[in-house]
Steps between C-alpha positions, in 0.01 A plus 500: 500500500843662422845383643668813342475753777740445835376811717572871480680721279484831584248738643455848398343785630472845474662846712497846547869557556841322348717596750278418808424204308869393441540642873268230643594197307856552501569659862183364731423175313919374378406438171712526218371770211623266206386719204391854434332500147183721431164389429481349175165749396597785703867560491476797708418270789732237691483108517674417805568132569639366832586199635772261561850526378419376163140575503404179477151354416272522791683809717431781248286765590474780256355827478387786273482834738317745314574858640266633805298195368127494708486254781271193354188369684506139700230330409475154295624389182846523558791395683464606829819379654868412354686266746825437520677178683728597816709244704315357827540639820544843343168692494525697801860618388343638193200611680752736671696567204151654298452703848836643454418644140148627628326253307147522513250242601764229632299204650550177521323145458472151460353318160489147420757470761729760411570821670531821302587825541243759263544811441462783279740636219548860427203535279269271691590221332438145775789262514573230715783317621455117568723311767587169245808285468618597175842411353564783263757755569380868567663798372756635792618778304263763666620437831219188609676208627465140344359468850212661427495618145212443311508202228242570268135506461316286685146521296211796388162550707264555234154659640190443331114559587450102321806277505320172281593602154873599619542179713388312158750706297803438748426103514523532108824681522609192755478633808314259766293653784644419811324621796220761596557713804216762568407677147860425383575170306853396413587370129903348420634409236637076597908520355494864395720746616525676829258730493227303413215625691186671383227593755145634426385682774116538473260752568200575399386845641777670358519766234734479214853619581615810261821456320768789600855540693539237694277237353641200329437526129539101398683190586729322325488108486824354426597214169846360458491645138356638173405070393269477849344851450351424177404215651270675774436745261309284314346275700364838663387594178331167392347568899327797376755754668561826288860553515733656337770457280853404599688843623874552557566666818923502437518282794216227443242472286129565616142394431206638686147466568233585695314303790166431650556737746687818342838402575745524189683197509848459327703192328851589514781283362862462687668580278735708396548673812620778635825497438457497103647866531692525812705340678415315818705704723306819354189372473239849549764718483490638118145642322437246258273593271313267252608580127207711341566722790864537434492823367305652793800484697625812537151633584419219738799585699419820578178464534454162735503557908863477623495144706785529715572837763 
């Protein structure tokens, strides 16, 4: 069993639209946007990260919006829902925040003993936010009140028509299984970091989900550094896991592999960060763009979707 992985990284999915994108996660959601780089095999498309003020480990949620992108298909094998942690007592004030902002399919629930909000993002995409005490500080900068701001993810609802082989594969990766509610069982990671929940949501009767805007394209696992990944990289290996080599994403360096059950599973380190190229207080605010793609700047400019106006 590994030790190496505390929780989530990051999550990324995919869009139809930049600025609706940026719009949503930015102005509806208070997130911070703490880079705007391009997508490392097509630079004519964003990578979007947002999350806390320094995008820290475990609030980051990033996305690639592919112009007028098709809507993906629900279905299984994949992440179904992205939640994120919100303080108690305050899930009715952002029930009526989401109504505000037209936000479609706004209910609201109770799992495990802990009320949500869900709802869906601009392309579809299902998020949650979970009522938890949680002592990291939320991005106020967008006009969301420590009161109420959120503080990071909370954990990823994987759906899958057979959740054995992916329950075996997350108690590898450390993560104990806590509880069963229904079809859902709950998996945490004991000392990791705060978003440390994974639950596989299963069911059986239901076709396979097809990947497009609004569908989450992999999760990211989080490592203190380059040392651990190796470490899980080749235990995985030795496992019988095909994955890849090590790959520098500018801001952390990234392994991946696929599961049981379709979803593309990340191993991202913590380090560098995200302020290797900016400075905190301007975190998001520059295009960054990785180095072989330097001299596509002048054409990128013109050609990527305006964010802001």
């Amino acid at each position: 069993m590994l030790s190496q992985i505390k929780g989530l990284h990051h999550v990324t999915s995919l869009a139809s639209s930049a600025r609706e994108n940026n719009a949503f996660f930015t102005n509806v959601l208070g997130l911070r946007r703490v880079k705007k780089t391009v997508n490392f095999d097509a630079p004519d498309v964003y990578h979007l990260y947002y999350g806390d003020e320094a995008g820290s480990p475990g609030t980051v949620m990033t996305y690639f919006p592919f112009p007028h992108a098709a809507r993906g298909k629900r279905g299984t094998g994949e992440v179904g829902t992205t939640s994120f942690v919100i303080p108690k007592g305050t899930a009715k004030s952002w029930a009526e925040r989401l109504g505000t902002f037209d936000i479609a399919n706004i209910t609201q629930d109770t799992r495990f003993g802990e009320t949500r909000v869900l709802f869906d993002g601009p392309d579809g995409d299902r998020f949650a936010l979970v009522e938890k005490d949680d002592d990291r500080a939320p991005w106020t900068g967008n006009g969301i009140g420590a009161d109420m701001g959120i503080r990071g993810f909370h954990s990823a609802d994987m759906r899958l028509r057979d959740g054995g082989a992916s329950s075996e594969l997350l108690t590898f990766m450390g993560y104990d299984k806590l509880e069963t509610e229904g079809n859902v069982t709950r998996f945490v990671v004991p000392g990791g970091n705060a978003a440390n929940v994974i639950d596989i949501e299963t069911l059986p009767e239901v076709g396979h989900a097809g990947q497009g805007a609004g569908s989450v394209h992999h999760i990211a696992f989080a490592v203190e550094n380059r040392a651990r990944q190796l470490e899980v990289r080749e235990a995985l290996i030795d496992t019988g896991w095909q994955v890849t080599p090590v790959i520098d994403r500018d801001y952390f360096w990234a392994i991946y592999f696929r599961t049981p059950g379709g979803v593309l599973f990340e191993v991202a380190t913590n380090e560098p960060g995200f302020d290797r190229d900016e400075d905190t207080a301007h975190l998001g605010e520059a295009l960054k763009l990785p180095s072989q793609h330097e001299h596509l700047r002048a054409r990128l400019e013109k050609l990527l979707e305006p964010i802001e106006g």
